[in-house]
C-alpha positions in Angstrom: -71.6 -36.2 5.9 -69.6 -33.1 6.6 -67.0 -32.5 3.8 -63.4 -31.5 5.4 -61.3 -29.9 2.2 -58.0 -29.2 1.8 -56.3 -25.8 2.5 -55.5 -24.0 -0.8 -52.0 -22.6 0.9 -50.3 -26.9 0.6 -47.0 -26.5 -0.1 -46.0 -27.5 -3.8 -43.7 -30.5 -2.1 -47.4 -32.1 -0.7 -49.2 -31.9 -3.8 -46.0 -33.3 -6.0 -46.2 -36.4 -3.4 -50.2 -36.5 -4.0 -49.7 -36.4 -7.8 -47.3 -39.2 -7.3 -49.5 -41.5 -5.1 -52.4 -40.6 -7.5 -50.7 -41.8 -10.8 -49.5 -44.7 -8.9 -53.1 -46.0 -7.8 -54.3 -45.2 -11.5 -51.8 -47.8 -12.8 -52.8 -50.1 -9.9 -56.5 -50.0 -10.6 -57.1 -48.9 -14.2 -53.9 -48.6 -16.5 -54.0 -52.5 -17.7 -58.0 -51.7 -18.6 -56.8 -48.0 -20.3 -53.9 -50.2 -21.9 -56.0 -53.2 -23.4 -58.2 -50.8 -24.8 -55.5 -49.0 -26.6 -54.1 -52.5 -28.2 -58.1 -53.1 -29.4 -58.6 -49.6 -31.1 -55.1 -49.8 -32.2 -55.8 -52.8 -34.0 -59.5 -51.9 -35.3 -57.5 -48.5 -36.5 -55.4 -47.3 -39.4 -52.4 -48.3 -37.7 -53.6 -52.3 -37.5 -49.9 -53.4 -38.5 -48.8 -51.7 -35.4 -50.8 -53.8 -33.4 -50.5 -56.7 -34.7 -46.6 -56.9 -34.7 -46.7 -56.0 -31.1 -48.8 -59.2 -30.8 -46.0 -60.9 -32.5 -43.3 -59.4 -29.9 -45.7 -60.6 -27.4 -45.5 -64.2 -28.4 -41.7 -64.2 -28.6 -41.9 -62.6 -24.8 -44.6 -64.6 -23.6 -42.1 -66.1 -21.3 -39.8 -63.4 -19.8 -41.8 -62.7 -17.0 -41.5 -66.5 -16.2 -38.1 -65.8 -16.6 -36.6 -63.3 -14.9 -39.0 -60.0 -16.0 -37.1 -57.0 -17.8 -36.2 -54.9 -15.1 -35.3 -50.6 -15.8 -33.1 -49.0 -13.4 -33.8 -45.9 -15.0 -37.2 -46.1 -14.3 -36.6 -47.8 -10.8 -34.8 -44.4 -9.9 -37.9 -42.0 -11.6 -37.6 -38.8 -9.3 -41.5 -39.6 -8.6 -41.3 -42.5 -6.9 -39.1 -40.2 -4.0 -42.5 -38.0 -3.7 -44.4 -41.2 -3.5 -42.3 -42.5 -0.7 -42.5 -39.0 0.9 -46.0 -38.9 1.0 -46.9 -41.8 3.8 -43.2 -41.5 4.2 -41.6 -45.5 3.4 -38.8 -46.5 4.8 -37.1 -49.5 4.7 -34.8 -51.0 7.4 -32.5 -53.7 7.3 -31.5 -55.9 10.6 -28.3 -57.6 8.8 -26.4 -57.7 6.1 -27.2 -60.0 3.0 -24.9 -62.1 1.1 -25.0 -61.6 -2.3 -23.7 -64.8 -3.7 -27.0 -66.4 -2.3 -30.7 -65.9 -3.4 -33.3 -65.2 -1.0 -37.4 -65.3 -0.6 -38.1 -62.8 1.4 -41.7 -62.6 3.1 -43.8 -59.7 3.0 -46.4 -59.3 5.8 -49.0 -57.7 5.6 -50.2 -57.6 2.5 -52.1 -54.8 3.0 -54.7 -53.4 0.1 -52.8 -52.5 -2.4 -49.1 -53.8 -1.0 -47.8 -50.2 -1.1 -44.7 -51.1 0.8 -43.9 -53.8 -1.4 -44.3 -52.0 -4.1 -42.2 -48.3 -3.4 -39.2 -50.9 -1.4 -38.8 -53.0 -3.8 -40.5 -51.9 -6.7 -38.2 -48.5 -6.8 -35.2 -47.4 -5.5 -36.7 -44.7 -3.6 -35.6 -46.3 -0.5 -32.7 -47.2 -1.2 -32.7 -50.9 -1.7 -29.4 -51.2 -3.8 -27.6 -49.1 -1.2 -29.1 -51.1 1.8 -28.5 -54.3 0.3 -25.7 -54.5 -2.4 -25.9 -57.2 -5.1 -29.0 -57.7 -5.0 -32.3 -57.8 -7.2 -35.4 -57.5 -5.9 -38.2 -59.2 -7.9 -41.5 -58.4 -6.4 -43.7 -61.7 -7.9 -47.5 -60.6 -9.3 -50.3 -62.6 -10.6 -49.4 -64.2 -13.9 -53.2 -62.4 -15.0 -51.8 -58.8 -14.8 -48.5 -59.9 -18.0 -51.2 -61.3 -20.6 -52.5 -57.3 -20.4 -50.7 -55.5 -23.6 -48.2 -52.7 -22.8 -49.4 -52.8 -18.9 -46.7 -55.9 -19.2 -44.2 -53.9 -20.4 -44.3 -51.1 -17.6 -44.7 -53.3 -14.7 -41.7 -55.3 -15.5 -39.4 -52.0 -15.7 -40.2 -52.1 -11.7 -39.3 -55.6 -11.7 -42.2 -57.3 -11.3 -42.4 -60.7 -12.4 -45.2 -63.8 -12.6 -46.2 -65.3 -8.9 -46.4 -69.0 -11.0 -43.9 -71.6 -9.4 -41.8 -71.9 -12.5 -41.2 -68.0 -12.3 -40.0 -68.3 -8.6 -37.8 -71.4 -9.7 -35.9 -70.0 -12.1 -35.8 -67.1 -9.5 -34.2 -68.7 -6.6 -32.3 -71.2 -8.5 -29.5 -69.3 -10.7 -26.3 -70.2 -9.2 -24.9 -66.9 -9.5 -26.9 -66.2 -6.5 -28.0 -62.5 -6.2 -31.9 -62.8 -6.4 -34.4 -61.8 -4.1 -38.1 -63.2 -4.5 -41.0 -61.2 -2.8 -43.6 -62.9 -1.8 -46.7 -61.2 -0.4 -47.2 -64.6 1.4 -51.3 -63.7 2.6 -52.3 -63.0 -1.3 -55.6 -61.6 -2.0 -57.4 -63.3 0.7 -55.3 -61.4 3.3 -56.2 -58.0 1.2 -60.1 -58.6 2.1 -59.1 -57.9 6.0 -56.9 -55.3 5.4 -58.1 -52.3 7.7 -56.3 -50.3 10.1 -55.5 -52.2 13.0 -55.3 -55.5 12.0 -52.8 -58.2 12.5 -54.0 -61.5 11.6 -51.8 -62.8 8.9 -53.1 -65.8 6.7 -49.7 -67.9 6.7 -50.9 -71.1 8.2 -51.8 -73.2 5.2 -49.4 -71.0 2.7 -46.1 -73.6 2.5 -45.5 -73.2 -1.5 -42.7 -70.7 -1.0 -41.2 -72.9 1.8 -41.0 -75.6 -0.2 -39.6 -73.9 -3.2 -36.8 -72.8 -0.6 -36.8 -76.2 0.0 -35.8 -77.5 -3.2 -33.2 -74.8 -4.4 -31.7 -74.0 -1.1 -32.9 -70.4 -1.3 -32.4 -68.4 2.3 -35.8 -67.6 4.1 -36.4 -63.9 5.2 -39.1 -62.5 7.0 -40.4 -59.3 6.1 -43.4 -56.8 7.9 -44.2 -53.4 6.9 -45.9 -52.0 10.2 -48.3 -49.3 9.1 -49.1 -51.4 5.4 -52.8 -52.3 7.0 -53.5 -48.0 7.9 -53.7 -46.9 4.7 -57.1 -47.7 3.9 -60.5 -48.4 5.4 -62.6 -51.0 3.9 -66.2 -51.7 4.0 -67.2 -54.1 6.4 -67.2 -57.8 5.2 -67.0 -60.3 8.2 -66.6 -64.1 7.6 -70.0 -65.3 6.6 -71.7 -61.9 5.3 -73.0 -61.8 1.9 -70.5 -59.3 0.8 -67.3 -61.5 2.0 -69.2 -64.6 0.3 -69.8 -62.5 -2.9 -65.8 -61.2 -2.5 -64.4 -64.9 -2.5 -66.9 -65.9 -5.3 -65.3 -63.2 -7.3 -61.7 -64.4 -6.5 -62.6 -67.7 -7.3 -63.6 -66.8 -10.6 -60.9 -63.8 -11.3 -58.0 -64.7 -9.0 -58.0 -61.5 -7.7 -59.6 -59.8 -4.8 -62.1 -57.1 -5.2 -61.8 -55.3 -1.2 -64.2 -52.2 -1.2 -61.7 -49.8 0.5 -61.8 -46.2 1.0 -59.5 -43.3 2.4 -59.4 -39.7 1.7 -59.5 -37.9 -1.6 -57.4 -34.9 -4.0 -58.8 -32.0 -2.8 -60.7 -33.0 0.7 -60.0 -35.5 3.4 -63.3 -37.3 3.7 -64.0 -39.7 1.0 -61.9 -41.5 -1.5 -59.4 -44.2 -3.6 -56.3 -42.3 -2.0 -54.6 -43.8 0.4 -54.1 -41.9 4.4 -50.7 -40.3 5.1 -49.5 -43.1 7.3 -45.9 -43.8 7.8 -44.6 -47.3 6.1 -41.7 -48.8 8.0 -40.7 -51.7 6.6 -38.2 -53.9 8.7 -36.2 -56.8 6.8 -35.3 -59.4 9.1 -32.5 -62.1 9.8 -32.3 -64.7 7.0 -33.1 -68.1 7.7 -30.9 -70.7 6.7 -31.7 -73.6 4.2 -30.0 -77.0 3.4 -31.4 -77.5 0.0 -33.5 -81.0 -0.2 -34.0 -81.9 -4.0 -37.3 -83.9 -3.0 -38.7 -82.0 0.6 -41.1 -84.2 2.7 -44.1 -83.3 4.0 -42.0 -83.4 7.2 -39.3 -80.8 6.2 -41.8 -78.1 4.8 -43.7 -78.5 8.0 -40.9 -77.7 10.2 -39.3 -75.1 8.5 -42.6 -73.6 8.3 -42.6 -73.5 12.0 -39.0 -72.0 12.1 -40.6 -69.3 9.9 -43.6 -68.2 11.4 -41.0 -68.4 14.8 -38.9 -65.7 13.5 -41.4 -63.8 11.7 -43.3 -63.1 15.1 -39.8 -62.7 16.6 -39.6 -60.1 14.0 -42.6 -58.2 15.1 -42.6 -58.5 18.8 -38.8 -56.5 18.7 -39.8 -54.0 16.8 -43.3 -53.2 17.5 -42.6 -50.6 20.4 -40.9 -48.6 18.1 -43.8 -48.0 16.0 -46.5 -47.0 18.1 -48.0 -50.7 19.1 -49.2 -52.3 22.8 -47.6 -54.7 24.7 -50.4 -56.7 24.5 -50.6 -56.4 20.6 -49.7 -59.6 18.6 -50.1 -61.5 15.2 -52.5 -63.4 14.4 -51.9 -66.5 11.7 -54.5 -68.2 10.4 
C-alpha cells in the first residue's frame, strides 16, 4: 500500500485543528480506560485516602447525571473545541427560532461513528449554540455505562452530557421552567455499524421511546441531520449476516456498545488511521413539532406522531440536500 504523507510546510492553524481532533478521539476511545486505571493505582498507592473519598463523592453523585449532569461553560467555550470545529469545519444551522419557555427533544440523524456533530454542536459552544438558540441547554444524552467510569464522569458532564436512561430524559423534558433540549442520537449503536460514507439508511422505524416520552411531558419534537456525519470514516465491511456483523451485535448485546471497525487517515500521512477525513459537518435543525402532552399515550398516539416525525424529518432532508452536494434521486432510508 503506497503511503501518502503529509507535507512538512502545514500551516500551524492545520495542525492546532489536528491536535484538537486528536485529543478529542483519545477521550472518545481511551480516556475512561486511562481514567479507571488511575482510580485503581490511586487506590493500591500511598495516596489510598484520596481514592477512596472520591469513591465517597461518587456515591453522593451517583445520581446527577440522572439528574440534569453538571454542565461547565467554561469548558464548553475551551479555545480547542474552535480548532476542532475548524478542522472538518461544523456548522450548525437553525431553520426557526426556539421558544425558550418550552423543552424540546431534538433528533439527531445520523449517528454517524463517533457522533462528531453531536458532540462539537452541542457538546461546545464552538458553533455557537447559545447565540443561535438563546435560553436554551443542550444536553446531549450518553450511555449510562460511560458515568460509572471515575473522573471520565466528571469531564464528560462539563460538556453536558448526561445518562440516555428514561428517568434522565424525564426529568429532562419535564421541568416546568422549560429551557431544556434533549439530544437523542435516535439510531444508537446499531446505526454506528453502517456508518460509512454514503450512507442514508437511518434505523428510526422501531425507535418510539423518545416519542413517547414527548408524549407524556409535552416536550416539542425536533428533527435534526448533520449531512456529512456518515463521511468521516470508512469502516470495514460487515453486511447483515457476515460473521463480523454477527460477532459486532454479540458484542453489543453483551457491552451495550458498538465496536464498528472504522478507519480514516492518520497524524502525519493520509492513508491509514483512527482520525477522522476533513469533511464538512453541516448540521441543520429543523421546525419543531408540536406536542399536546398525554399523561398515559396509547399505542395509537406514539404510532402517529411517529409518523408525523419521520414526515418532517425526510421533509427536513429532501430541502436541504441540494445544498450539500446530494442527487436528486438520493433519499433516506428508515429501517
Amino acid at each position: 500500500m503506497r503511503i501518502e504523507f503529509a507535507p512538512l510546510n502545514v500551516p500551524l492553524r492545520r495542525r492546532l485543528q489536528t491536535a484538537a481532533v486528536v485529543q478529542w478521539i483519545f477521550s472518545f476511545l481511551a480516556l475512561a480506560q486511562c481514567c479507571l486505571a488511575a482510580f485503581v493505582l490511586l487506590a493500591l498507592s500511598d495516596w489510598w485516602m484520596v481514592a477512596l473519598l472520591y469513591a465517597g463523592w461518587l456515591w453522593l453523585d451517583w445520581d446527577t447525571p440522572t439528574n440534569g449532569g453538571r454542565r461547565s461553560q467554561w469548558m464548553r467555550r475551551w479555545s480547542v473545541w474552535e480548532h476542532f470545529r475548524d478542522y472538518f469545519p461544523l456548522t450548525l444551522l437553525k431553520t426557526v427560532d426556539l421558544d425558550p419557555k418550552k423543552n424540546y427533544i431534538f433528533g439527531f440523524h445520523p449517528h454517524g461513528v463517533l457522533v462528531a456533530g453531536a458532540f462539537g454542536n452541542f457538546c461546545t459552544e464552538a458553533t455557537g449554540f447559545s447565540h443561535l438558540f438563546p435560553g436554551l441547554k443542550p444536553h446531549l444524552l450518553m450511555l449510562p455505562f460511560w458515568f460509572r467510569v471515575p473522573f471520565f464522569r466528571e469531564y464528560i458532564m462539563c460538556g453536558g452530557l448526561v445518562s440516555s436512561s428514561k428517568s434522565s430524559l424525564s426529568y429532562l423534558v419535564s421541568r416546568p421552567e422549560g429551557g431544556n433540549v434533549a439530544v437523542v442520537a435516535v439510531g444508537g449503536a446499531p446505526e454506528a455499524l453502517d456508518a460509512r460514507p454514503g450512507a442514508l439508511t437511518l434505523q428510526v422505524q422501531n425507535r418510539k421511546g423518545f416519542i413517547k416520552l414527548a408524549l407524556k411531558h409535552g416536550a416539542q419534537l425536533v428533527p435534526v441531520f448533520s449531512f456529512g456525519e456518515n463521511e468521516l470514516f470508512d469502516q470495514i465491511e460487515n453486511p447483515t449476516g457476515s460473521p463480523l456483523r454477527r460477532l459486532q451485535n454479540r458484542l453489543q448485546s453483551i457491552m451495550g456498545i458498538a465496536m464498528p471497525l472504522f478507519h480514516a487517515r492518520g497524524v502525519f500521512q493520509y492513508s491509514f488511521g483512527l482520525i477522522p477525513y476533513r469533511k464538512p459537518i453541516r448540521t441543520i435543525v429543523g421546525k419543531p413539532i408540536p406536542v399536546v402532552q398525554t399523561p398515559s399515550p396509547s399505542s395509537e398516539d406514539i404510532e402517529s406522531l411517529h409518523k408525523v416525525y419521520l414526515q418532517n424529518l425526510a421533509e427536513l432532508f429532501e430541502q436541504h440536500k441540494r445544498s450539500y452536494g446530494l442527487a436528486d434521486d438520493q433519499h433516506l432510508a428508515f429501517i
